[in-house]
N, CA, C and O atoms as a GROMACS GRO file, in nm:
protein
  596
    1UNK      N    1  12.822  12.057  21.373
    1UNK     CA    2  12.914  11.946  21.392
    1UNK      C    3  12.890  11.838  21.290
    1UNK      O    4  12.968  11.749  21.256
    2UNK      N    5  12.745  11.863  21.238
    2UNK     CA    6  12.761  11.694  21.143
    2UNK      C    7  12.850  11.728  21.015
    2UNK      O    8  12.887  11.621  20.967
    3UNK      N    9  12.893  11.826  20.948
    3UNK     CA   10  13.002  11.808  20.849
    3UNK      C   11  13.118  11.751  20.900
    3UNK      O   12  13.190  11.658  20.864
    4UNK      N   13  13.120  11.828  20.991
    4UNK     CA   14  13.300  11.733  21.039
    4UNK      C   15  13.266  11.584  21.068
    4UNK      O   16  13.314  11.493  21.001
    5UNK      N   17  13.175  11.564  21.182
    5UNK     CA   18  13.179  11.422  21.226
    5UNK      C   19  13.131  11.364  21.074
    5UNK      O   20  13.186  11.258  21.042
    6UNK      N   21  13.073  11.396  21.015
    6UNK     CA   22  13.023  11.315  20.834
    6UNK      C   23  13.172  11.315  20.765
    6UNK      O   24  13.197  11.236  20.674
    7UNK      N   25  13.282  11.421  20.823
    7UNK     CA   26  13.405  11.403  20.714
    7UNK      C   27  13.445  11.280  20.801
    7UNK      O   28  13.483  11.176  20.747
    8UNK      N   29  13.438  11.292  20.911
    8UNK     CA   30  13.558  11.145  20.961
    8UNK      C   31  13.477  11.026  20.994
    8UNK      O   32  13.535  10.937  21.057
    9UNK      N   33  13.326  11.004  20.957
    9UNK     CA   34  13.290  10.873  20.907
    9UNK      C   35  13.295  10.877  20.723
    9UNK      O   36  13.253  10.770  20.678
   10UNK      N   37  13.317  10.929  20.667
   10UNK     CA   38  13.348  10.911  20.541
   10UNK      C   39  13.470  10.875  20.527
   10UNK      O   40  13.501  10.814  20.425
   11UNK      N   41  13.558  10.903  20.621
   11UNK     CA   42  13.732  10.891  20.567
   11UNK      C   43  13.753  10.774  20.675
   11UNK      O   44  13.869  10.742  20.699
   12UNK      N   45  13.652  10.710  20.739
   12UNK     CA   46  13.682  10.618  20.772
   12UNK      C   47  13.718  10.579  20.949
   12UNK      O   48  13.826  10.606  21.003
   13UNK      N   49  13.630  10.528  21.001
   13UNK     CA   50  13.624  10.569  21.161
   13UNK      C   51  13.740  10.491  21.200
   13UNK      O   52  13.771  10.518  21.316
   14UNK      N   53  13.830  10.389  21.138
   14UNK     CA   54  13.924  10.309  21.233
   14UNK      C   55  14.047  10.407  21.177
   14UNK      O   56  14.162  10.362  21.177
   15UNK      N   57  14.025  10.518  21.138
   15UNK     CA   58  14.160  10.563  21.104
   15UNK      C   59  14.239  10.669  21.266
   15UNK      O   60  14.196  10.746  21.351
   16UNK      N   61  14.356  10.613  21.235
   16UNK     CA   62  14.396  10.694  21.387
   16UNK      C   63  14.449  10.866  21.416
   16UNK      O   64  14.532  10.932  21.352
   17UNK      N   65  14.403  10.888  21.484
   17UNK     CA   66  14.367  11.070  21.537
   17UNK      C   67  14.479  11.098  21.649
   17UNK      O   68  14.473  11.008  21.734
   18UNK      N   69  14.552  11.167  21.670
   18UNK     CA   70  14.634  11.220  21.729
   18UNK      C   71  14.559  11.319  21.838
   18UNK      O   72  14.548  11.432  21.791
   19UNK      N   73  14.524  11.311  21.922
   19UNK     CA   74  14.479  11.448  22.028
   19UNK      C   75  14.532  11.456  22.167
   19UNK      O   76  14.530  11.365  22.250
   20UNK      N   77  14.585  11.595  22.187
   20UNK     CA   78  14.605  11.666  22.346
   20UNK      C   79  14.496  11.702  22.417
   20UNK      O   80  14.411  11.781  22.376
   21UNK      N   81  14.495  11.636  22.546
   21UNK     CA   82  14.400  11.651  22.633
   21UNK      C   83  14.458  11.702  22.782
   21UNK      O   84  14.523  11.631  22.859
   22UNK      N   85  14.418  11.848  22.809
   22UNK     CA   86  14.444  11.879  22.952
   22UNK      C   87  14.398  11.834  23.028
   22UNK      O   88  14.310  11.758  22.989
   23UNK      N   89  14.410  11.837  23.134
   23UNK     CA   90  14.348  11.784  23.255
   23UNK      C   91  14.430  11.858  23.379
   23UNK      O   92  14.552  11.868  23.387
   24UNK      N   93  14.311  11.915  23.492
   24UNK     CA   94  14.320  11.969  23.593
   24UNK      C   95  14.218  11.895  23.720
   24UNK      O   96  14.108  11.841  23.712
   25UNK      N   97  14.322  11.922  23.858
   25UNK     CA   98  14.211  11.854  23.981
   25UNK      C   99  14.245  12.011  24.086
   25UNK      O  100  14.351  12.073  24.078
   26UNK      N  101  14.156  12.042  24.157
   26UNK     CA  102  14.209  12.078  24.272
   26UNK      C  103  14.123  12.031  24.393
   26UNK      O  104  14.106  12.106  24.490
   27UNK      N  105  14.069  11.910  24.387
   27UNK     CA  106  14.010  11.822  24.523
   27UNK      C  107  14.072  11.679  24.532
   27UNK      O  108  14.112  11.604  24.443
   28UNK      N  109  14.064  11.662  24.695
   28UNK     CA  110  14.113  11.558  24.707
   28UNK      C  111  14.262  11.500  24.678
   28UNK      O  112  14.345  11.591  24.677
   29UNK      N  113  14.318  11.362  24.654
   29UNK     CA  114  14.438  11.318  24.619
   29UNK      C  115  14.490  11.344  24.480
   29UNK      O  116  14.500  11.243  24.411
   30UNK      N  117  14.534  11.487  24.411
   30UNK     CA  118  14.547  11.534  24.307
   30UNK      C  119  14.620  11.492  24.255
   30UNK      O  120  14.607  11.536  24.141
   31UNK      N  121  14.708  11.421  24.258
   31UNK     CA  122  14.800  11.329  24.171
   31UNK      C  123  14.719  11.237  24.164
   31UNK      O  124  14.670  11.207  24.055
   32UNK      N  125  14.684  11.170  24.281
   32UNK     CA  126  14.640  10.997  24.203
   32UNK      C  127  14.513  11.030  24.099
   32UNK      O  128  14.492  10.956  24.002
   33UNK      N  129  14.418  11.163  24.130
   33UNK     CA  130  14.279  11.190  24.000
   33UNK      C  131  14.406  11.212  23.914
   33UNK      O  132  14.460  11.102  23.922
   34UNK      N  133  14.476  11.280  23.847
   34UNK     CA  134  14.506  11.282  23.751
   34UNK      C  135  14.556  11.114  23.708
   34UNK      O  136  14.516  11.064  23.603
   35UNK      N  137  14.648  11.034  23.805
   35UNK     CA  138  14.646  10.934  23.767
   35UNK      C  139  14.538  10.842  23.692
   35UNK      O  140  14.530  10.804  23.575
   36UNK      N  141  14.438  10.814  23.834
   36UNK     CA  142  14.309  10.767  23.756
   36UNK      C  143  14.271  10.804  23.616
   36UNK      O  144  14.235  10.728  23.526
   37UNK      N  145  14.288  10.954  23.612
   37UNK     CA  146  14.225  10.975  23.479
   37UNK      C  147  14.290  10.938  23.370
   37UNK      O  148  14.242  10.875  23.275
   38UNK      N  149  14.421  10.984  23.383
   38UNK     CA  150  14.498  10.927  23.260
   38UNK      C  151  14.518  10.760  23.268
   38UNK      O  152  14.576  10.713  23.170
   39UNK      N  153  14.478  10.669  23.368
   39UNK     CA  154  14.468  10.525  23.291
   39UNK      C  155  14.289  10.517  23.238
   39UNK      O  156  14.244  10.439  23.154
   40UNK      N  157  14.228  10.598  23.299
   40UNK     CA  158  14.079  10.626  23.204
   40UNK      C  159  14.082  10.616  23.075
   40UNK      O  160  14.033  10.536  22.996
   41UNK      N  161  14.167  10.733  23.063
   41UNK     CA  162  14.152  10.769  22.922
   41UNK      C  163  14.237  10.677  22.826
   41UNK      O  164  14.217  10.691  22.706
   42UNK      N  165  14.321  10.594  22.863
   42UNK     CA  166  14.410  10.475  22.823
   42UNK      C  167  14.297  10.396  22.794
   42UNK      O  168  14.313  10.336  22.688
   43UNK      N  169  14.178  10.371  22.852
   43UNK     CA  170  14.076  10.267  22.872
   43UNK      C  171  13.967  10.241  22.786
   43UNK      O  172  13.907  10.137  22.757
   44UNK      N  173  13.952  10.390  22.742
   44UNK     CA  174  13.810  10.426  22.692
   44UNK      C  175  13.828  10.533  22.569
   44UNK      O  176  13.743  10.556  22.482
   45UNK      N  177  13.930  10.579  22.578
   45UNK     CA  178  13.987  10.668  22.423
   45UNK      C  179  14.059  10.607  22.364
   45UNK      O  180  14.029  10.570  22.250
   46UNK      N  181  14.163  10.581  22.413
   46UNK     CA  182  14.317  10.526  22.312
   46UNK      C  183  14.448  10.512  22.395
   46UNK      O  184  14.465  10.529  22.515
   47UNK      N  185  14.524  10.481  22.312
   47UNK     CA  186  14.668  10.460  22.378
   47UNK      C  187  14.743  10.613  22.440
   47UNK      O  188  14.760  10.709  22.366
   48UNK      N  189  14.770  10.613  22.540
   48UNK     CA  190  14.853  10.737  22.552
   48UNK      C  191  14.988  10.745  22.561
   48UNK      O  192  15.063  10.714  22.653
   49UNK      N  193  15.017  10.803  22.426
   49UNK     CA  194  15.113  10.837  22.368
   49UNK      C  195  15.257  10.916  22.460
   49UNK      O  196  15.378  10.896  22.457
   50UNK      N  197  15.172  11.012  22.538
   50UNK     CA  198  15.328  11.079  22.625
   50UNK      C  199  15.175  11.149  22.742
   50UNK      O  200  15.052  11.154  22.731
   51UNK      N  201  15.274  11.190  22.842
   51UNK     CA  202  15.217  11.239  22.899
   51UNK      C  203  15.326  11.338  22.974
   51UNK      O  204  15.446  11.319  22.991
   52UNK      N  205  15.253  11.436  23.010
   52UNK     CA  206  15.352  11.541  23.091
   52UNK      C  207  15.374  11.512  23.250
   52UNK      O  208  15.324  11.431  23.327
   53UNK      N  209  15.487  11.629  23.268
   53UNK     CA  210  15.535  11.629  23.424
   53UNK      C  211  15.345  11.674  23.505
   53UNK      O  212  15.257  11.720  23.433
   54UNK      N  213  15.331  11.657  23.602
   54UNK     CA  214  15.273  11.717  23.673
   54UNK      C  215  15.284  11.886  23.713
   54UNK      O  216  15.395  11.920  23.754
   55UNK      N  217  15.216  11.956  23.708
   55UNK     CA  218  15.213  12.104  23.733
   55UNK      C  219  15.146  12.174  23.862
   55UNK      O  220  15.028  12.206  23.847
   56UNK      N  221  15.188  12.195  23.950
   56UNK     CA  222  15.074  12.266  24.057
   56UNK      C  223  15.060  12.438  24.027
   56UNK      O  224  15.150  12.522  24.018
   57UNK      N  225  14.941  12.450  24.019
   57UNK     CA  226  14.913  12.608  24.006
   57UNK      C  227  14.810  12.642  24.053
   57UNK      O  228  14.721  12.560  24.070
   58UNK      N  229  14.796  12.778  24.086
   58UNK     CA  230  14.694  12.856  24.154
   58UNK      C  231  14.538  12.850  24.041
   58UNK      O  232  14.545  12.845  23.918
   59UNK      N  233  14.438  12.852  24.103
   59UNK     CA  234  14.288  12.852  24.066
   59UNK      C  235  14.345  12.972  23.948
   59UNK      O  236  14.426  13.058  23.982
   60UNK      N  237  14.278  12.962  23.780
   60UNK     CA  238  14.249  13.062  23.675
   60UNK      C  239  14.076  13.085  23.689
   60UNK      O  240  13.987  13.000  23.695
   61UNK      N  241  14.072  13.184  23.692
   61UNK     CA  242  13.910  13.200  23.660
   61UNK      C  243  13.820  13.261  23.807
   61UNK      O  244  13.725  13.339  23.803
   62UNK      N  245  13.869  13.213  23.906
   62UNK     CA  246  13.763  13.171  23.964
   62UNK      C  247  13.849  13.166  24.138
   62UNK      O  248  13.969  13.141  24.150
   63UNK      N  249  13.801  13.182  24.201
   63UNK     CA  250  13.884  13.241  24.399
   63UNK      C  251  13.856  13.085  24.441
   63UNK      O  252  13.744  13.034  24.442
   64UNK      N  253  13.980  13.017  24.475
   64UNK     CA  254  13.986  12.907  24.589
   64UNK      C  255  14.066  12.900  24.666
   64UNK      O  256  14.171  12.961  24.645
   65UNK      N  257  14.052  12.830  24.778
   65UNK     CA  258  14.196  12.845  24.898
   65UNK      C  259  14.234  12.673  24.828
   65UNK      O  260  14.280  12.596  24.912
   66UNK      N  261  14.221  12.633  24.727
   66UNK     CA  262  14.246  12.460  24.666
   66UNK      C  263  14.294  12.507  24.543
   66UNK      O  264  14.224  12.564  24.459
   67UNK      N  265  14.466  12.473  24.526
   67UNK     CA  266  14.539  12.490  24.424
   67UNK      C  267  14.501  12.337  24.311
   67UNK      O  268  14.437  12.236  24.342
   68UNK      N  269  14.548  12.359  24.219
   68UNK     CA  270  14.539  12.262  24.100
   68UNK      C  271  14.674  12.191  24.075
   68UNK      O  272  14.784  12.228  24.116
   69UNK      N  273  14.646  12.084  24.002
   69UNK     CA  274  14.760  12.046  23.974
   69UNK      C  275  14.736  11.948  23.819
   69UNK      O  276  14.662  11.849  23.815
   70UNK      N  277  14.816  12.002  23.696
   70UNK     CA  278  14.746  12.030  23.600
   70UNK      C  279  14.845  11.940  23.498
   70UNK      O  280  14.964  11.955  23.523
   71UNK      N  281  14.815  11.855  23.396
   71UNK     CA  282  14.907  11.803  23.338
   71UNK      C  283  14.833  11.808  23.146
   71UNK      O  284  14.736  11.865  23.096
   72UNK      N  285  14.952  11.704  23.084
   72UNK     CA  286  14.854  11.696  22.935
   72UNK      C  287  14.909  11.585  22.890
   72UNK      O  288  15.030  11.569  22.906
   73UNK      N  289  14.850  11.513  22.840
   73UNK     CA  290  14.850  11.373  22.685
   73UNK      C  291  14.856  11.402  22.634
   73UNK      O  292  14.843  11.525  22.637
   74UNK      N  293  14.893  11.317  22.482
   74UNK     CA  294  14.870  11.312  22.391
   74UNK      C  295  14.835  11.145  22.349
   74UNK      O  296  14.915  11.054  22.370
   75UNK      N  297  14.691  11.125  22.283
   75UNK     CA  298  14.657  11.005  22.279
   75UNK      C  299  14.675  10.990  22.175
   75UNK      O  300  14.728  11.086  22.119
   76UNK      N  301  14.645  10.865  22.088
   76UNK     CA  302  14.626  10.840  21.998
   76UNK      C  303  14.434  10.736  21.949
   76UNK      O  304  14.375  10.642  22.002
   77UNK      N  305  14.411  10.808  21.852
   77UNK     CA  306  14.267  10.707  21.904
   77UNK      C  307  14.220  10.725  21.788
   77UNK      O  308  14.267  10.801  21.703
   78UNK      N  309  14.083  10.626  21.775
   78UNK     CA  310  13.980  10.603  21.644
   78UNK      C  311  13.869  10.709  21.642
   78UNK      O  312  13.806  10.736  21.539
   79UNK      N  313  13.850  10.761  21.745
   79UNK     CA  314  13.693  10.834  21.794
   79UNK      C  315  13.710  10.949  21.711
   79UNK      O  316  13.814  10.968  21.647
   80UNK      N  317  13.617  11.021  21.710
   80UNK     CA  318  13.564  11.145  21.636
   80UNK      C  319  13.605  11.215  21.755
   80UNK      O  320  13.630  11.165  21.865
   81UNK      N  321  13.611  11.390  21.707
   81UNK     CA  322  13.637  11.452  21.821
   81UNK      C  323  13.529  11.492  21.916
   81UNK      O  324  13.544  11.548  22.025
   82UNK      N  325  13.403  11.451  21.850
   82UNK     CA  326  13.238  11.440  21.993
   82UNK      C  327  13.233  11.312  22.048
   82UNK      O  328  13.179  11.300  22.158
   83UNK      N  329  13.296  11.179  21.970
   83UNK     CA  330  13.336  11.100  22.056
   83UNK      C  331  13.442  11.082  22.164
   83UNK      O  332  13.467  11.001  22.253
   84UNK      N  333  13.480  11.165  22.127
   84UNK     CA  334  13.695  11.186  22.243
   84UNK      C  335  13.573  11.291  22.335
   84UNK      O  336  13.577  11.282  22.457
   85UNK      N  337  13.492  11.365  22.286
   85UNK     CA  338  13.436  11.475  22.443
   85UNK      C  339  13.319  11.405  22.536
   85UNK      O  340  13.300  11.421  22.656
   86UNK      N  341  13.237  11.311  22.429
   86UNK     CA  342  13.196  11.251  22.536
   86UNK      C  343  13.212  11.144  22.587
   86UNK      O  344  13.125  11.111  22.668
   87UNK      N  345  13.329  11.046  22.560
   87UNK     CA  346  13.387  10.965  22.628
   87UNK      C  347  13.468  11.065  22.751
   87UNK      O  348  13.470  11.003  22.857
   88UNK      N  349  13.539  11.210  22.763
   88UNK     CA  350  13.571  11.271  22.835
   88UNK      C  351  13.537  11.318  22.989
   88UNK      O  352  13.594  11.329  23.098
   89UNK      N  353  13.372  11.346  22.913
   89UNK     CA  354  13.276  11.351  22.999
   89UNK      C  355  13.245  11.238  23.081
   89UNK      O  356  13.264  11.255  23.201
   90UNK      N  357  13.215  11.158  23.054
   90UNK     CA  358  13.165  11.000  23.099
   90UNK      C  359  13.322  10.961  23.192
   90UNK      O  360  13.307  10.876  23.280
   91UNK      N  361  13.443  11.009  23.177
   91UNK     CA  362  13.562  10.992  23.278
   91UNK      C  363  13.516  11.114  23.385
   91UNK      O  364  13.493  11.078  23.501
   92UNK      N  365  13.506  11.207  23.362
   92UNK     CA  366  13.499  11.336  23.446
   92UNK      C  367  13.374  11.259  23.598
   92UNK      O  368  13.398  11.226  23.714
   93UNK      N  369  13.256  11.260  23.518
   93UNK     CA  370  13.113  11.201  23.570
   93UNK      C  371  13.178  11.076  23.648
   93UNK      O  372  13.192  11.085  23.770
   94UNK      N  373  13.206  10.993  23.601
   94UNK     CA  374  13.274  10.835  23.662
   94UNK      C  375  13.371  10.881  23.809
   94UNK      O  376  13.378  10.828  23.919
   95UNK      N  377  13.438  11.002  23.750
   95UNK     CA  378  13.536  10.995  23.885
   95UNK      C  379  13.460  11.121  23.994
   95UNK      O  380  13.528  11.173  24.083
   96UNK      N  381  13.340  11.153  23.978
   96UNK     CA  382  13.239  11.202  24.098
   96UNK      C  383  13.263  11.342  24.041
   96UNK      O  384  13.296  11.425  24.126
   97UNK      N  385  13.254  11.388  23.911
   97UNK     CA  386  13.222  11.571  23.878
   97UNK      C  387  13.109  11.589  23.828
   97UNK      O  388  13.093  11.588  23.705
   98UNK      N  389  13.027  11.604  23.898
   98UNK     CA  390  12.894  11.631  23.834
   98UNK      C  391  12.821  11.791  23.765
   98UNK      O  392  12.717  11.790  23.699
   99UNK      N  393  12.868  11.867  23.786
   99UNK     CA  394  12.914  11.987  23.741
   99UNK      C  395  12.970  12.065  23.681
   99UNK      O  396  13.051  12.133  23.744
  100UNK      N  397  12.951  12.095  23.514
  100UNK     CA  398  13.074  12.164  23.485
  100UNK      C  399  13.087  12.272  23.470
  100UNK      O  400  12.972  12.315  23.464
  101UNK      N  401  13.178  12.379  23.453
  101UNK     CA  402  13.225  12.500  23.419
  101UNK      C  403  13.075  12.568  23.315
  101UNK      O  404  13.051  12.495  23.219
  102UNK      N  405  13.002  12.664  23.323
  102UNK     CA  406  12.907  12.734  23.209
  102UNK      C  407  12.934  12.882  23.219
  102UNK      O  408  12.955  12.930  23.330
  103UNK      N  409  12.934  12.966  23.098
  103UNK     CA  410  12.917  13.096  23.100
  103UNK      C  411  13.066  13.158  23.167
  103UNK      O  412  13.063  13.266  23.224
  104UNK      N  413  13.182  13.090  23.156
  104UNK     CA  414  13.315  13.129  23.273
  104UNK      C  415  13.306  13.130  23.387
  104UNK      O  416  13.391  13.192  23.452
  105UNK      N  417  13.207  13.066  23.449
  105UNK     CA  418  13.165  13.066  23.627
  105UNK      C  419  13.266  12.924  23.630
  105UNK      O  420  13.230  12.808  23.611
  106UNK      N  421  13.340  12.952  23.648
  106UNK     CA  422  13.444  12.846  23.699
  106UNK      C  423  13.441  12.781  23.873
  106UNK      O  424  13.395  12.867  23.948
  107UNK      N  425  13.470  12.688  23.924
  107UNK     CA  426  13.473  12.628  24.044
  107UNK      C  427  13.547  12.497  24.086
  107UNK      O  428  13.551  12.415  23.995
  108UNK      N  429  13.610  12.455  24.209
  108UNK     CA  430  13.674  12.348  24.228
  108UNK      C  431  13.606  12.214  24.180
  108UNK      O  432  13.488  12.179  24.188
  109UNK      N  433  13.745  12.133  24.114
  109UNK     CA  434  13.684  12.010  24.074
  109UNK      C  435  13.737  11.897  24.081
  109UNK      O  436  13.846  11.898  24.024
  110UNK      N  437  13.707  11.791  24.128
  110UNK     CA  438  13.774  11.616  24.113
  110UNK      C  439  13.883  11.648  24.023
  110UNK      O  440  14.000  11.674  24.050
  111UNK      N  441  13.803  11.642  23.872
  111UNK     CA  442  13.877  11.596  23.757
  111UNK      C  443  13.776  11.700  23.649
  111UNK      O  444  13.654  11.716  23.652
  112UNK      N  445  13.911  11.776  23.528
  112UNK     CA  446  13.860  11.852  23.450
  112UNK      C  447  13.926  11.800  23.334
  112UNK      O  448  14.046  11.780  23.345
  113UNK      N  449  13.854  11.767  23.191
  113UNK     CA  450  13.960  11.704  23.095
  113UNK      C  451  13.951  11.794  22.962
  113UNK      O  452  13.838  11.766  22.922
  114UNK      N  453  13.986  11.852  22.904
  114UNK     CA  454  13.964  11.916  22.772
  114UNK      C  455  14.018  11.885  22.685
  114UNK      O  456  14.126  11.826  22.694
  115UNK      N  457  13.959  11.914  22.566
  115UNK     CA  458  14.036  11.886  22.429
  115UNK      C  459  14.127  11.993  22.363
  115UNK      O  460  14.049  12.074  22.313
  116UNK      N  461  14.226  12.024  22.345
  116UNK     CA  462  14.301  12.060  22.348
  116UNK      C  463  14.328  12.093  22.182
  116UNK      O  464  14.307  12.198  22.122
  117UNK      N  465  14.376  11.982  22.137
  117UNK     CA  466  14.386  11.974  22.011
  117UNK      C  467  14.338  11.841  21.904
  117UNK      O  468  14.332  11.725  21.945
  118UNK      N  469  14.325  11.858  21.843
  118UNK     CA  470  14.305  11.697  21.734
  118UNK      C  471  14.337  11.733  21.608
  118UNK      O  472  14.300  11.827  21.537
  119UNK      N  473  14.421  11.633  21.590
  119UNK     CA  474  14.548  11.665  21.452
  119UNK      C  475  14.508  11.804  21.461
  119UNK      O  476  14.486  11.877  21.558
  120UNK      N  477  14.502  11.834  21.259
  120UNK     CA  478  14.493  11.929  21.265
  120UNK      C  479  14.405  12.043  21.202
  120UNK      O  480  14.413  12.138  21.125
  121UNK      N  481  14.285  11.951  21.309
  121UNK     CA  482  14.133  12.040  21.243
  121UNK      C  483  14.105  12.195  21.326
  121UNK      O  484  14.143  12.244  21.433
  122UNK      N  485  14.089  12.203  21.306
  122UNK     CA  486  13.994  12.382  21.358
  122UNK      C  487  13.796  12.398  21.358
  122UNK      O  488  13.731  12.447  21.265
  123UNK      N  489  13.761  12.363  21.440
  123UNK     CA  490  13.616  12.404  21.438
  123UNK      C  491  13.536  12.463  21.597
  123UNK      O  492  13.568  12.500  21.710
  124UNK      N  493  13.456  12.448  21.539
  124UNK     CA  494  13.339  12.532  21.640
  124UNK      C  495  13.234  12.532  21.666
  124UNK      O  496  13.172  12.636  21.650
  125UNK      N  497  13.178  12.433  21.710
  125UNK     CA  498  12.996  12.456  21.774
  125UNK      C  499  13.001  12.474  21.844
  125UNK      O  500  13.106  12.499  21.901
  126UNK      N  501  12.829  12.472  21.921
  126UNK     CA  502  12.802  12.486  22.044
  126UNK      C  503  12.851  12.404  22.163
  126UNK      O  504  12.873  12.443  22.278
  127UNK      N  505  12.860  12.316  22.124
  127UNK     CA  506  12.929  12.199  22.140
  127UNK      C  507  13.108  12.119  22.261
  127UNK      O  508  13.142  12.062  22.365
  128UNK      N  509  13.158  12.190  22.117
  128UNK     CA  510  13.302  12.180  22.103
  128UNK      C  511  13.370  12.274  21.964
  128UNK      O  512  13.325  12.294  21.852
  129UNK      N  513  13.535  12.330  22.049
  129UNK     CA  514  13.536  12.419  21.962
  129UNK      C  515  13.738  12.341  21.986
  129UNK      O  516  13.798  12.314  22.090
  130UNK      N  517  13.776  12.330  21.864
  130UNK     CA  518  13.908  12.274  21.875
  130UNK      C  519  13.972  12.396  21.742
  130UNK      O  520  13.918  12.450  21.645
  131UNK      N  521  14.093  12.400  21.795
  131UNK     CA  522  14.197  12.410  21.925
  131UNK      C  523  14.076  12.482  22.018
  131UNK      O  524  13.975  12.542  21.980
  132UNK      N  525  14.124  12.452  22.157
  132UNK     CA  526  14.055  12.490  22.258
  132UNK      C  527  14.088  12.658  22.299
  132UNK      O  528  14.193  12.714  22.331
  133UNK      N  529  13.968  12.701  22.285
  133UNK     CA  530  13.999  12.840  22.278
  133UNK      C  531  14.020  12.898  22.367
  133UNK      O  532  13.998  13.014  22.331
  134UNK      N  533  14.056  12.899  22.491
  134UNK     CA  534  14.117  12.993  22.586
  134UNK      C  535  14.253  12.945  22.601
  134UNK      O  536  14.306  13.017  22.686
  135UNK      N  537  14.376  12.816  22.541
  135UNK     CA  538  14.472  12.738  22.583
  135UNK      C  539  14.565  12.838  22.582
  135UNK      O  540  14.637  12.845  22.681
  136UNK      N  541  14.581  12.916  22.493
  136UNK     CA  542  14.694  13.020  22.445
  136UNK      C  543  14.722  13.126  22.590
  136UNK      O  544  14.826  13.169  22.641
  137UNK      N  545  14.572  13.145  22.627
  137UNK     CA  546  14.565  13.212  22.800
  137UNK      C  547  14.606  13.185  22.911
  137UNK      O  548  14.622  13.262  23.005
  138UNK      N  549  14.639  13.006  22.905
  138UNK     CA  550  14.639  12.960  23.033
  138UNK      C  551  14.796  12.910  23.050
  138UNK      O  552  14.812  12.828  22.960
  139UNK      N  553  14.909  12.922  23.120
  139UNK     CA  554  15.015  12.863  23.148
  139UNK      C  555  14.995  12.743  23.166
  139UNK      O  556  15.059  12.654  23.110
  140UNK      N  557  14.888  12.725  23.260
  140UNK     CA  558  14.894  12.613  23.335
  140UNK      C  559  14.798  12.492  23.198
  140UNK      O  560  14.801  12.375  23.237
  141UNK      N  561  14.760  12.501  23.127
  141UNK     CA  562  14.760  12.385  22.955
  141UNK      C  563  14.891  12.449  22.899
  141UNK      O  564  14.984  12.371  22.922
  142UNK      N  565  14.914  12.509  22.864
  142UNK     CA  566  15.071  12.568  22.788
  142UNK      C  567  15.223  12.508  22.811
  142UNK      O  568  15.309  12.468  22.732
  143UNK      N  569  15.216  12.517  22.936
  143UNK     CA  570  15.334  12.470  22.964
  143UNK      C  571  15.338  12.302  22.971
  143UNK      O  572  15.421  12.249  22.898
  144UNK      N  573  15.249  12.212  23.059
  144UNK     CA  574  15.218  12.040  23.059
  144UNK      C  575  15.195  12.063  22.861
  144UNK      O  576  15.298  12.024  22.806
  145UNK      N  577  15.125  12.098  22.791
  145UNK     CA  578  15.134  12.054  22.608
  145UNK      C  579  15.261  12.124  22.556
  145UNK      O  580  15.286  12.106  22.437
  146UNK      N  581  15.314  12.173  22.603
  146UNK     CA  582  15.472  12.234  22.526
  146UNK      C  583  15.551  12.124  22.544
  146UNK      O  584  15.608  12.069  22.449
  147UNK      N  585  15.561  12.074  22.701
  147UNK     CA  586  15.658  11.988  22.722
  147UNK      C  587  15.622  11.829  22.626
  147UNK      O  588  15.726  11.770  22.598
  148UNK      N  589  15.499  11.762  22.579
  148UNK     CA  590  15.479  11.681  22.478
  148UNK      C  591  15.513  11.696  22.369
  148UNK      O  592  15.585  11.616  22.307
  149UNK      N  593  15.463  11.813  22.320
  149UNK     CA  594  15.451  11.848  22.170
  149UNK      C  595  15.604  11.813  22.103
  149UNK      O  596  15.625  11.832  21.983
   0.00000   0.00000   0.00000
């Protein structure tokens, strides 16, 4: 990751970044977490630019009797894209997820936020890997980022 994050403090950290961020709940008041989250991320990333309809869909990955309900942004912001994941994190953690997804062992959650896209880089660590590599799999990011894009 330090070449990329070294390209976008070289080109200049107040310059502004375009990124789609999914987001999924299936606990609790699932509209208002997605609400919360998306004025979060208004708060602590950047301006949000559009945001999608709301989506309800069945658990991917993983057996629950707790459906999801799944939407996407598009922000606009200054951060690097390890700054947009762990400001992400620090919303996820804030709204009570202490747990996340490892190895595809997937499970019910508050609030799930991913990165999706940022402009239009391509990379991969251990880390973070943009475009987000399972999105093309999932209807439920596909359809909430089609309807922005």
């Amino acid at each position: 990751m330090g070449a990329v994050n070294d390209a976008f403090m070289a080109s200049g950290k107040d310059m502004e970044h375009t990124v789609y961020l999914g987001l999924g709940t299936n606990l609790g008041d699932k509209e208002g977490n997605l609400h919360v989250a998306i004025d979060r991320i208004g708060e602590e990333i950047g301006t949000v630019m559009r945001r999608s309809s709301f989506l309800a869909t069945e658990p991917w990955g993983f057996a629950s009797d707790n459906t999801f309900v799944n939407a996407a942004v598009m922000v606009k912001t200054c951060m690097t894209p390890l700054e947009v994941l762990h400001a992400t994190q620090r919303i996820e953690q804030g709204m009570g997820r202490t747990v996340k997804s490892v190895d595809g062992k997937y499970h019910d959650r508050i609030i799930d936020i991913d990165i999706l896209l940022y402009d239009d880089i391509s990379m991969s660590t251990e880390e973070l890997a943009i475009p987000h590599p399972l999105m093309h799999e999932r209807d439920f990011v596909m359809i909430p980022l089609r309807e922005i894009l």
